[in-house]
C-alpha positions in Angstrom: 25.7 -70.9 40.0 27.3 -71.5 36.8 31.0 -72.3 36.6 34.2 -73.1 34.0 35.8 -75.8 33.8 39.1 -77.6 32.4 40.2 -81.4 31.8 43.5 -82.6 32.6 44.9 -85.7 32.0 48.2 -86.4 34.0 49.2 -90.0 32.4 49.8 -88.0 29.5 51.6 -84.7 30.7 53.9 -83.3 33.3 53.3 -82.1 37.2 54.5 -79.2 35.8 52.6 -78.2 32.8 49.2 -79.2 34.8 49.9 -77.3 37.4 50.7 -74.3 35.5 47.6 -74.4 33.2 45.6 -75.0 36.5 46.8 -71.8 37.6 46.6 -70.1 34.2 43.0 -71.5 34.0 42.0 -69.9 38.1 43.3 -66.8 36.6 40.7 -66.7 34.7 38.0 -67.8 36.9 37.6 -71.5 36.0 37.3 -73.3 39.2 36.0 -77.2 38.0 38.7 -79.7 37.1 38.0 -83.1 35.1 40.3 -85.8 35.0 40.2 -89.2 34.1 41.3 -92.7 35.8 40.3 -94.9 33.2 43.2 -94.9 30.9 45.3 -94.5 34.6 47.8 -98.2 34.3 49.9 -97.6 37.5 49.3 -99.6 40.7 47.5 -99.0 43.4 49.4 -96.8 46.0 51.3 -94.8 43.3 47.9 -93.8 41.7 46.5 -92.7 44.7 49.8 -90.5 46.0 50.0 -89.2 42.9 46.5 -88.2 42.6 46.2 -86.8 45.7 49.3 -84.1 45.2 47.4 -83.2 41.9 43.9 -82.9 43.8 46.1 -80.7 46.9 46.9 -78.1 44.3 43.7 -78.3 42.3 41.8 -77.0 46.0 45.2 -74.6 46.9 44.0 -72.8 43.5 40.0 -73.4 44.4 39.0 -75.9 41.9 36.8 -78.8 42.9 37.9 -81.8 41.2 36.1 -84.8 39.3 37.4 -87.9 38.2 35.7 -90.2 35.7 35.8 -94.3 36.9 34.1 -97.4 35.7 34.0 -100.8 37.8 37.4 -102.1 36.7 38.6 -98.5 38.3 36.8 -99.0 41.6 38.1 -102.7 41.4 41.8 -101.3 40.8 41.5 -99.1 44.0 40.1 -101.3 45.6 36.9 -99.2 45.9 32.9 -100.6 46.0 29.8 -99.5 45.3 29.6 -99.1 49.7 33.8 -98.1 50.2 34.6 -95.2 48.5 37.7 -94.6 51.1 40.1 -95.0 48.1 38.5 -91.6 46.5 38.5 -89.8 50.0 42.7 -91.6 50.3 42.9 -89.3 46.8 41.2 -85.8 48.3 38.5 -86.6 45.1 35.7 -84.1 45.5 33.2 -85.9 42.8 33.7 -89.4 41.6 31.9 -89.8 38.2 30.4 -93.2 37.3 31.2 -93.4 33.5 29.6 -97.0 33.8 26.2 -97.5 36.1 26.3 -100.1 39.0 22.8 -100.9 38.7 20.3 -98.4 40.5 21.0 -100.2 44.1 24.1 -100.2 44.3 24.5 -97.1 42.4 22.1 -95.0 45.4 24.6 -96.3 48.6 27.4 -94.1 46.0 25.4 -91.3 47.2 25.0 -92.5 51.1 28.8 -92.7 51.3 29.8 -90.8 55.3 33.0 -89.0 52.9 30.7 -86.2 51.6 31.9 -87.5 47.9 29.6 -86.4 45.1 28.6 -89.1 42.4 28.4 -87.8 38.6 26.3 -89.6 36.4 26.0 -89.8 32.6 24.2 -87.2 31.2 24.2 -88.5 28.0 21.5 -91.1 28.6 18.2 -91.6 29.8 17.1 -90.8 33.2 15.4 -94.4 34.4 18.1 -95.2 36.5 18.6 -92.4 38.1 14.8 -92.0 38.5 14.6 -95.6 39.9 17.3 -94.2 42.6 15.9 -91.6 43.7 12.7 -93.7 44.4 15.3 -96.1 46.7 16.9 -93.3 48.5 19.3 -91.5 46.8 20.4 -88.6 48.2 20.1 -86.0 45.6 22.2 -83.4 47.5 25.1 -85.8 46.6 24.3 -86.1 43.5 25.2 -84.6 39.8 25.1 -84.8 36.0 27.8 -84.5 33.3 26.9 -85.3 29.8 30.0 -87.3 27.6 32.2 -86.0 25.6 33.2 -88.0 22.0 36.6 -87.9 20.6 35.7 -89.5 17.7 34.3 -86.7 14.6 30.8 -87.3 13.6 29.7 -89.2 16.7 29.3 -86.0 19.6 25.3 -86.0 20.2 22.5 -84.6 18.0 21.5 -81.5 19.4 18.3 -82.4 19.7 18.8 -85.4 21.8 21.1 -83.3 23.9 18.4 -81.1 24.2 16.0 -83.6 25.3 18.4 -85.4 27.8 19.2 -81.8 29.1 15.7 -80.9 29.8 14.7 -83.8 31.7 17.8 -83.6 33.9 16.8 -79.9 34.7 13.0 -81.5 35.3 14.1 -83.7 37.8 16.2 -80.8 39.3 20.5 -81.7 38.8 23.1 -79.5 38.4 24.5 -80.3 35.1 27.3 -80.0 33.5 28.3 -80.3 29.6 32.2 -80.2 27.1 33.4 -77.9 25.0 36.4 -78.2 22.6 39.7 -76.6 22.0 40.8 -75.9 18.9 44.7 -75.7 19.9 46.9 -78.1 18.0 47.4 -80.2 19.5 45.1 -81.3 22.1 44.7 -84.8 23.9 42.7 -86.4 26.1 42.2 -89.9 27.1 42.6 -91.4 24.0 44.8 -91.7 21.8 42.3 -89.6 19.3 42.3 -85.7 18.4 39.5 -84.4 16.9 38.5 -82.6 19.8 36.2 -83.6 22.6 32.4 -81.6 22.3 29.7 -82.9 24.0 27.5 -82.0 20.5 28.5 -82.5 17.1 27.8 -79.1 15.9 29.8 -77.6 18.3 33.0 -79.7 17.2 34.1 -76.6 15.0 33.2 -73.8 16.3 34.8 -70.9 17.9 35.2 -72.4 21.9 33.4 -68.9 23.2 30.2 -69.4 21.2 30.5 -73.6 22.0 29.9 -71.9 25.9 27.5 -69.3 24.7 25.2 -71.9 22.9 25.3 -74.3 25.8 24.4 -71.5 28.5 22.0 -69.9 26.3 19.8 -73.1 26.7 19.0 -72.8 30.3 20.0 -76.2 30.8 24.0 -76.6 31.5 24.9 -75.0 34.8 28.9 -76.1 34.2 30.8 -75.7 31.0 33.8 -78.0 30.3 37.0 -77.8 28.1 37.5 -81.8 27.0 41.0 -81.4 25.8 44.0 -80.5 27.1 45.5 -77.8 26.9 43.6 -74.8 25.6 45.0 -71.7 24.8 45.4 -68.5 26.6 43.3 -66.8 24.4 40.5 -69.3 24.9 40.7 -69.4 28.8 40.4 -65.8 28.3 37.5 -65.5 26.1 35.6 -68.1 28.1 36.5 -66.1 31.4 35.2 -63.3 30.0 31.7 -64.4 29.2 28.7 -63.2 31.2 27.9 -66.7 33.3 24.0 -65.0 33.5 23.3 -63.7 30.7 23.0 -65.0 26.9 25.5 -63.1 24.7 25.3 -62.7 21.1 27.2 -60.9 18.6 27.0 -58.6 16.3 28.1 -57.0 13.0 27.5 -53.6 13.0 25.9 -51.8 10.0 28.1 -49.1 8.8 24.9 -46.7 9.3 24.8 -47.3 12.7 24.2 -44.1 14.8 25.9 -43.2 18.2 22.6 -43.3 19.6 21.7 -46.9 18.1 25.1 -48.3 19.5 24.1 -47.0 23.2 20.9 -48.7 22.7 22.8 -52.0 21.8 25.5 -52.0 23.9 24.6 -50.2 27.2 21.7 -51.9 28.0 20.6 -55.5 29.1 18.3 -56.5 26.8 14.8 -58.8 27.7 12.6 -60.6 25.1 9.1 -60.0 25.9 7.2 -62.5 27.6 4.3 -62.2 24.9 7.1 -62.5 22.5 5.6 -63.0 18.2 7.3 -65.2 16.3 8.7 -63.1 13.3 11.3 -61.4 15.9 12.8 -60.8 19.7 11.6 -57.5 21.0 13.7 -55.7 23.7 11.2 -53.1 24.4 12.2 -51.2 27.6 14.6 -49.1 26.1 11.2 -47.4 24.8 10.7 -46.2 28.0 14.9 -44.9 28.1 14.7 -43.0 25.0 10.9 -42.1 24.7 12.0 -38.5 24.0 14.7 -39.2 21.9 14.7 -38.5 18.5 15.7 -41.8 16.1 15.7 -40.4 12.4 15.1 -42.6 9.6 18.0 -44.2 7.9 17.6 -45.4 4.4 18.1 -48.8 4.1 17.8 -50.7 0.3 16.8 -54.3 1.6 13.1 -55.2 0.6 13.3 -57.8 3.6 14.5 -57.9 6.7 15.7 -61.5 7.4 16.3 -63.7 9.8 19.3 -62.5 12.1 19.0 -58.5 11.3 18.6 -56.3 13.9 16.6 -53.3 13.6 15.8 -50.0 15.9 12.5 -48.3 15.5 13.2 -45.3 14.0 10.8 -41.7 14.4 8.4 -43.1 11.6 6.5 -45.5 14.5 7.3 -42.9 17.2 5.2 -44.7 19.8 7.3 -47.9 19.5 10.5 -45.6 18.9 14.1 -47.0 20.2 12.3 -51.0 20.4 15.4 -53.0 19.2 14.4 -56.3 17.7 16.0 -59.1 16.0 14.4 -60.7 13.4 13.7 -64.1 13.1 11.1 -64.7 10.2 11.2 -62.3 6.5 9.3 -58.9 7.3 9.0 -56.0 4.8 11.1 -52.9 5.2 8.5 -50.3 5.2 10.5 -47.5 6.4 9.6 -48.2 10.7 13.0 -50.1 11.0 16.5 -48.8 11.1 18.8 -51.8 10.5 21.7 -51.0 13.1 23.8 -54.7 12.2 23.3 -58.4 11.9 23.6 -61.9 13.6 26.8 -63.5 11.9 25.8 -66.6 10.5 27.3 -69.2 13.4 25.7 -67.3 15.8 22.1 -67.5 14.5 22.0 -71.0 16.7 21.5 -68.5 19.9 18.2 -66.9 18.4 16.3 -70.2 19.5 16.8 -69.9 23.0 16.2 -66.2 23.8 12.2 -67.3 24.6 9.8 -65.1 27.0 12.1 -62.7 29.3 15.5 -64.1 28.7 18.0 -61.6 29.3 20.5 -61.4 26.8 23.3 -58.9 25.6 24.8 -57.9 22.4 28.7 -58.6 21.8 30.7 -56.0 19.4 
């Protein structure tokens, strides 16, 4: 099941602003907190009291709660590798390693009798997590959350995400991924504010289509804002994104028929699993509309490129009402109706709607 998520970071804030963007934030269906002890300087007792009020309202409001440790965190609380009673003291519900243990000492995490999850970094290869589960680990207990990187030109390459990504998903973890807020300001740990993305390219872009891009690939089940505190507006847009399907928008042509726009916009949409590679074919609604007439609509482009979105008009009346997005130059030769285009940021989806992905168009 895929979820929302915020960050919070309560050295930095108020009780009283956290909790009220926790509960603007369940409003909307979020229902993952991350927080961080590492930049935590208080002793002992205080940190966990304090932590524990925050984690009490956090589950009153149904979030389930991670924070991000390193050894000099367990060694503050006390904690080990085998005594993770300081976390349970705090009501934690995941405790992410941020820094590795070694592979032994990293699999009794996972064997601890509190029920606590272990995150690890998703950022990185998987040998050691590999080499745990070869030792014991109990993978029930266990989940993945890429990093996120305050510092511009420095989130990941997309294609090393990708790769990471895919292998967690191989070896079966729930996994989880950041987004950015583009209020101002934001903060997080650090004392740095150029956002906090998981990928560079995402770093400025619109926070719905950050979430978008990331679900599209099939291989984040949890999306993350990094920075505190995100608007409304992007709560909202984020809440209001279909967790199942991949959603794209689009910029209707002002030809667009009545017709065409029920073809777009009341139907979930399927590429085919013998899909070509000059364009997406949705081609059910064939079957919907097999009777209905599609006239031609003059159109004065030679080409259709790479992001246009075309209907089969009554001039290839067998394939009539197939919508299709194009992905490689084809001819206009008078088949195609062009009912809108991809706007450019989004064109980054197109990659990911392979054999029988569902996906949906966005006005």
């Amino acid at each position: 099941m895929r979820r929302l998520g915020i960050s919070i970071y309560p050295e930095h804030s108020t009780k009283e602003k956290d909790f009220a963007y926790m509960e603007m934030a369940a409003k909307y269906g979020f229902s993952r907190i991350f927080t961080c002890l590492l930049s935590v300087n208080k002793p002992k007792e205080e940190m966990i009291e304090e932590f524990k009020e925050f984690m009490d309202k956090a589950h009153e409001l149904g979030f389930e709660v991670a924070v991000d440790t390193n050894p000099k965190v367990f060694e503050h609380l006390g904690a080990s590798a085998t005594n993770l009673k300081p976390f349970a003291d705090m009501h934690v519900d995941i405790v992410r390693l941020d820094m590795s243990f070694g592979a032994m000492m990293d699999t009794m995490t996972t064997q601890n009798p509190y029920g606590l999850k272990i995150e690890f970094n998703g950022s990185t290869t998987s040998d050691n997590v590999e080499a745990m589960l070869h030792m014991g680990a109990r993978q029930d207990q266990m989940l993945i959350c890429h990093n996120f990187y305050p510092q511009k030109y420095t989130a990941l390459d997309w294609d090393l995400f990708m790769n990471f990504s895919r292998n967690w998903k191989r070896l079966g973890f729930t996994t989880a991924a950041f987004v950015s807020s583009h209020n101002d300001p934001t903060f997080g740990p650090w004392e740095v504010y150029a956002g906090l993305p998981t990928c560079e390219i995402h770093r400025k872009m619109p926070i719905d289509l950050q979430a978008r891009h990331l679900f599209a690939t099939g291989l984040i089940d949890d999306v993350i804002i990094g920075n505190a505190y995100a608007t409304e507006e992007e709560l909202k847009s984020l809440g209001g994104i279909d967790l199942n399907t991949v959603q794209i928008k689009i910029d209707l042509a002002d030809t667009v028929t009545e017709e065409e726009k029920n073809l777009l916009f009341n139907h979930v949409h399927s590429n085919r699993g013998d899909y070509p590679s000059q364009m997406v074919r949705s081609s059910f609604t064939r079957m919907l509309y097999r009777e209905t007439s599609i006239p031609h609509t003059p159109c004065d482009k030679e080409f259709f490129t790479r992001g246009d979105v075309c209907v089969i008009n009554d001039n290839l009346k067998h394939y009539r009402a197939e919508v299709q997005i194009i992905l490689e130059d084809i001819p206009n030769d008078g088949e195609r109706n062009l009912v809108g285009r991809i706007p450019e940021e989004e064109l980054c989806i197109l990659e990911h709607l392979k054999g029988w992905k569902k996906f949906n168009f966005i006005k």
